[in-house]
N, C-alpha and C positions, 0 to 999 in steps of 0.2 A: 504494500500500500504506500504510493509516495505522499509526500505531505504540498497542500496547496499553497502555491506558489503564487503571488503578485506579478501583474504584468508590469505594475503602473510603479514598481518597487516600496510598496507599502509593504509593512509586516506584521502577520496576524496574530495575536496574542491570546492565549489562553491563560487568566487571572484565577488563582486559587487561593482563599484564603478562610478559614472562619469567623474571624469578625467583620463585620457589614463594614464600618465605619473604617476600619482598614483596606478593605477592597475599594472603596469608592474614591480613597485618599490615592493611592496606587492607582485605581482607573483615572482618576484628573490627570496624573502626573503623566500618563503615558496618550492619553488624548491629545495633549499640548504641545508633545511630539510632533504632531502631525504628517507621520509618516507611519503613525504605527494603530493597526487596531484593535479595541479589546474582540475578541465576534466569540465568547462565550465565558462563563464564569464558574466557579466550584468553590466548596468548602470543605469536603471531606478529601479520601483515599478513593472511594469508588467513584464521586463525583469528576475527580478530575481524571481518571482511566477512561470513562465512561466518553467526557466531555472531550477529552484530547479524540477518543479516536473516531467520535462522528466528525467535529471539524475539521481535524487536521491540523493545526497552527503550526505554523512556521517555528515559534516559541513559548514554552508554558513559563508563569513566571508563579513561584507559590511558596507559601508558609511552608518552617518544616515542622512543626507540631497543629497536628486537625486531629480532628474525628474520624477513627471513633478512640483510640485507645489514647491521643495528645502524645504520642513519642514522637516518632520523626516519619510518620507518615509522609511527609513533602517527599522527603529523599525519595521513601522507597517508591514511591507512585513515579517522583522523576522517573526510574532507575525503570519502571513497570512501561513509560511510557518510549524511551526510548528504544527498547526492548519493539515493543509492536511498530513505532513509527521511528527507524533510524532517522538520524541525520535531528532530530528535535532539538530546538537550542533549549536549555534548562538554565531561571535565574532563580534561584534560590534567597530567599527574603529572611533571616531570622532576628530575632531579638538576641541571640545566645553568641557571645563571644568566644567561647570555645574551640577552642582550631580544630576540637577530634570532629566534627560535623563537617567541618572542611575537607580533612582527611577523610573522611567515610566519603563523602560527594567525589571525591577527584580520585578515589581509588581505582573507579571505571575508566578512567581517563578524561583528563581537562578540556578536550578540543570542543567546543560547544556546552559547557556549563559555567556558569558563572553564582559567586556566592557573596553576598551581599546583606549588609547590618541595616533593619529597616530603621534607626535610628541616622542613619547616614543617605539614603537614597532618595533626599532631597537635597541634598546638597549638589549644586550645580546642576549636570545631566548625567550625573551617575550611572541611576538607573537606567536610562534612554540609551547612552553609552552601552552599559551590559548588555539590553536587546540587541539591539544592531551588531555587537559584537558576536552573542552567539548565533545569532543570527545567519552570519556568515563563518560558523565553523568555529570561531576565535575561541578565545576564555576570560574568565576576568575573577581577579580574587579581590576583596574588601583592604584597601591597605590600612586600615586595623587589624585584621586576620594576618595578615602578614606579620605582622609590628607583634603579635600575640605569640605569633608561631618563634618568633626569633629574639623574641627581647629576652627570655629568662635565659637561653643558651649563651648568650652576649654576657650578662651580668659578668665581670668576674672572669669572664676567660684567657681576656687578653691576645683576644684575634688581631690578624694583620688587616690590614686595605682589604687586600686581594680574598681573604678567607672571607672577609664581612658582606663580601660584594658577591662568591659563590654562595654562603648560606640565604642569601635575599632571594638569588636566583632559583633553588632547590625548594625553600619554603614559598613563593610564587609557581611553583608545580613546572617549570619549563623541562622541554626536555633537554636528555644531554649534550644531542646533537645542535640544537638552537643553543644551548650555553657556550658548545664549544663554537659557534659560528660566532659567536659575541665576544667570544675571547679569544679568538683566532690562535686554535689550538686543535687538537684532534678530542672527539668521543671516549677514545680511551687513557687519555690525559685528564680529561674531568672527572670521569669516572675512579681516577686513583687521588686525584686532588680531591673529590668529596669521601673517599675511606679514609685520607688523613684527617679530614675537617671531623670526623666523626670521632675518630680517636685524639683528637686534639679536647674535642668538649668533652668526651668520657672522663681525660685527666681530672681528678681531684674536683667533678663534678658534684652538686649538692643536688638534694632531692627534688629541686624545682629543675635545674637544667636538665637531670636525670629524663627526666617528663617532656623535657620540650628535646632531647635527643632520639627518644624513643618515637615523637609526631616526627621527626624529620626523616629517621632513620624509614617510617612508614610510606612517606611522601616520595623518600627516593627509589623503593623496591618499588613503588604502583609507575614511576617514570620509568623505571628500569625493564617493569612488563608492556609500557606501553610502545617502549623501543622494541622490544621482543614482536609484538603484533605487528608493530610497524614492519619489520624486515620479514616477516611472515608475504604482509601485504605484497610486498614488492616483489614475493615470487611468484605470487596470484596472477598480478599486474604484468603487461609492458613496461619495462623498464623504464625508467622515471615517472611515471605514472600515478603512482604513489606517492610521491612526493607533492605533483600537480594538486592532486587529492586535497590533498595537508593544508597546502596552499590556499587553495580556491575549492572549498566545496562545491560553488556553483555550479563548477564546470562540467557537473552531471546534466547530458539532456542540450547542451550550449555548443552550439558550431562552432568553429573558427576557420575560417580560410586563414591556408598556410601555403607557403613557395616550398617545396621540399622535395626533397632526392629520395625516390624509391626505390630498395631491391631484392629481387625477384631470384631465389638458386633454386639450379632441382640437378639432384643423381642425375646422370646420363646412363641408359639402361637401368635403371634399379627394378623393374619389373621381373625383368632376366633374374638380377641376383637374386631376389626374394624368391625366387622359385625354384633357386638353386640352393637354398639357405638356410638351414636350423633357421626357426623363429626366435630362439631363444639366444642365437649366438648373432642374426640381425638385430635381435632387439638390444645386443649388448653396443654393436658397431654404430647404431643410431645415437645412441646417447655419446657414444666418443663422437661424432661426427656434430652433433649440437651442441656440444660443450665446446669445441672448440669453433663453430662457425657465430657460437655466441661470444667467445673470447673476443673475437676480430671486431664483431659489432661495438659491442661496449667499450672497447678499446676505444674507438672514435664517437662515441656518446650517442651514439645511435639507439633507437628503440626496436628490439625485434617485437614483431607483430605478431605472428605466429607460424607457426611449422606445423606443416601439411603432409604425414609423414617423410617423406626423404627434401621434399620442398620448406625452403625458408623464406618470410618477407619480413623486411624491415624498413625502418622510414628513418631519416636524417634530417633536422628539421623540424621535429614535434614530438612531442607536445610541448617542448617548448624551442623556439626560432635557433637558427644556428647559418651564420651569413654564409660560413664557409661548408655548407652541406652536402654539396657536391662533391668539391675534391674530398672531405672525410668517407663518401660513400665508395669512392675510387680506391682508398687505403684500403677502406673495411676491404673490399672485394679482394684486391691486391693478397692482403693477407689470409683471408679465406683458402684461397687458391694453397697460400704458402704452406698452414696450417694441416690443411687437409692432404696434403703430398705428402708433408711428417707421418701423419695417423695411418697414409696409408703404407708408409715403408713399414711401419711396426706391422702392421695388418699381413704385407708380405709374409714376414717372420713364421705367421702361425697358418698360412696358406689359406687366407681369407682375402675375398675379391677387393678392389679399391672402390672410391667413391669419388670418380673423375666428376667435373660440374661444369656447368654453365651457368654466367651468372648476366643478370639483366638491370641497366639502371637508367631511370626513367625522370628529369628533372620539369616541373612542373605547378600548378596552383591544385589542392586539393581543398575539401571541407572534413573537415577532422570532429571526431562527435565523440563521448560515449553514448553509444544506442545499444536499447534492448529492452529486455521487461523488467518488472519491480525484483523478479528472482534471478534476471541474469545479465549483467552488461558485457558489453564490448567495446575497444577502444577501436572505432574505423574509421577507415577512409576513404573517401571518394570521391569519384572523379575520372577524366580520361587517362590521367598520366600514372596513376595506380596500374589501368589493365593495357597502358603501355608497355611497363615494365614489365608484363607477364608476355608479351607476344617480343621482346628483345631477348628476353632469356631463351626465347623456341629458337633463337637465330645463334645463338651464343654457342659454335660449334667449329673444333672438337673440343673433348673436356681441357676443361682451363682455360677457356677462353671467357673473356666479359667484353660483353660489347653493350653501347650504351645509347643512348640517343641522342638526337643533335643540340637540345638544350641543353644537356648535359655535359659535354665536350666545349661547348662555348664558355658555359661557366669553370672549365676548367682548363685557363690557354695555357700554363706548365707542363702541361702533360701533351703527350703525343699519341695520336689516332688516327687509325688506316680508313678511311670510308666507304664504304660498301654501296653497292648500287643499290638504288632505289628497289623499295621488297613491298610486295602488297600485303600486308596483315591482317588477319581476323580482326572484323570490327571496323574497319576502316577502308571510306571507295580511293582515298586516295593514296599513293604510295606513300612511304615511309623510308628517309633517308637516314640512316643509323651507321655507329663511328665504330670499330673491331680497340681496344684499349692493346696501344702498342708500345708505349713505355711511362716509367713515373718519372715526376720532375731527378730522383736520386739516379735514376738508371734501371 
């Protein structure tokens, strides 16, 4: 079920709270907005499961103690609601300055929750801020929740600059890859810099810091699994894809036309070999063949798209822009070629057939989407220069040869190419002049 989306870029709110005189305070403050609307209201746990998933709102903002039991209903309904309608931005409202309610909320991961002191959420556009913010995927934490979470570990420690400015960033929930992109450092630098900060506040720690080591200690194992999801995702994904993700929620469902370099490899004969071929000893030769046909891609930041068994497409260029994507599509190919001669002299060794290629690249204007249903996306592309590249690779012969098309070759005058006569292709009444790749700018 996806959640209704704003053409006009409003943002629809779902208001939970049990006292009246609270929700109507909170409903002015985000009327005044005027970009944002409330289109349904609740006061309990069932109320708001109920109300979230006939509207849909882009954003639920709610108490964390309702009815019926006054615990932390809020949470767990957030926690119920994003469960049925992913992608929900959740602000969280409490009277309770306690950081473990903070903790408990960001355990799931921060990206789209925000946690907020209803004693503070007129102050300036706070609250307005926090919708919009999860709105669009972000997070937002109360800096008194912050200032709560770090001040008793502070008392008394005698942190440096540097440690006082990691712990801010740890107890504000970031992860560690954005900490180390802020401190231009690597992932697994912060990650050893925050097990010294931990053992720095353990020293000769008292029973208050004790408590706000053990919140932090909390905060950094839920970042540490949200890293762990994270690089889950990006195996799911196309290659940077995931990251886009992180970035831009939006961009589920949202075209872009892009300029980009596509390319197109497939076995020459593999039909043959597969039927000449234990399936289980192909099925081993395939995965050496995509590990390293994937090395060469990523190598030059390229996204592979997917692989059709012994066929691979990948795109240079997107999802996100890359000037030089052409000639990076000419390396990629380059070392393909290189790569796979290695795999197959090992393959000699144990008297298993090679996997000669042909490879096809196609430079051009595409529209790039995730498209699919609520249960499946796909990152695609389309357009003519997509199933160009699949009719260059038909040409791309004998194995090891790439040959490319004529946009392609322009955009890449270091390099040298044989040009081939005019060839009429599937798809197209007019011929097609395409360039055979005869040497790199190195040799």
């Amino acid at each position: 079920m996806s959640l209704v989306t704003s053409t006009d870029g409003r943002i629809s709110v779902l208001l939970a709270d049990d006292n009246a005189i609270v929700r109507a305070g909170v409903h002015a403050l985000l009327t005044l907005a005027g970009d944002v609307d409330v289109v349904a209201t609740a006061e309990d746990y069932d109320g708001v499961v109920t109300q979230a998933t006939e509207h849909r709102p882009q954003v639920v903002v709610t108490d964390i103690r309702m009815p019926p039991r006054f615990g932390s209903e809020g949470i767990e309904a957030a926690k119920e609601v994003r469960k049925r309608l992913p992608g929900t931005g959740i602000v969280v409202l409490s009277q309770y300055g306690d950081p473990e309610y903070a903790v408990a909320l960001l355990a799931q991961g921060a990206a789209g929750y925000a946690y907020l002191l209803k004693e503070r959420v007129a102050d300036g556009d706070r609250l307005v801020r926090a919708v919009r913010e999860v709105a669009a995927g972000g997070s937002m934490l109360d800096p008194e929740i912050v200032a709560a979470l770090v001040a008793p570990a502070r008392g008394g420690t005698g942190l440096s600059e540097d440690e006082e400015t990691l712990l801010t960033m740890v107890a504000e929930g970031r992860a560690v890859k954005a900490i180390a992109a802020q401190l231009q450092t690597t992932p697994a630098a912060v990650d050893t810099a925050v097990e010294q900060l931990f053992l720095h506040l353990a020293r000769d720690a008292s029973t208050g810091r004790r408590d706000a080591l053990n919140r932090l200690r909390t905060l950094h194992n839920a970042i540490l699994d949200r890293e762990e999801q994270g690089e889950s995702l990006s195996r799911l994904l196309p290659s940077g894809l995931a990251d886009k993700l992180r970035d831009d929620p939006g961009a589920i469902g949202r075209t872009e036309r892009l300029t980009v370099t596509v390319l197109m490899s497939d076995v020459r004969g593999y039909s043959g070999i597969a039927e000449r071929s234990d399936p289980s000893v192909l099925a081993r030769q395939l995965n050496m063949h995509r590990k390293a046909m994937n090395s060469a891609i990523l190598k030059q930041e390229g996204t592979v798209m997917q692989y059709v068994g012994d066929a691979v497409m990948a795109v240079f260029g997107a999802p996100f822009p890359q000037a030089d994507h052409a000639e990076r599509a000419l390396v990629a190919a380059l070392d393909m070629h290189r790569l796979q001669a290695e795999v197959d002299r090992g393959w000699a060794t144990e008297g298993l057939e090679p996997f000669g290629m042909g490879i096809g690249l196609s430079t051009g204007e595409v529209a790039a989407a995730l498209l699919g249903s609520d249960e499946r996306l796909e990152y695609t592309l389309v357009g003519d220069t997509v199933n160009l590249a699949q009719r260059l690779q038909d040409l791309a012969r004998p194995a090891g040869t790439t040959v490319v098309s004529e946009a392609t070759a322009l955009a890449a005058p270091e390099w040298t190419f044989e040009r081939l006569d005019p060839v009429h292709v599937k798809g197209r009444d007019a011929p097609v002049t395409a360039c055979r790749v005869f040497g790199s700018p190195e040799g």
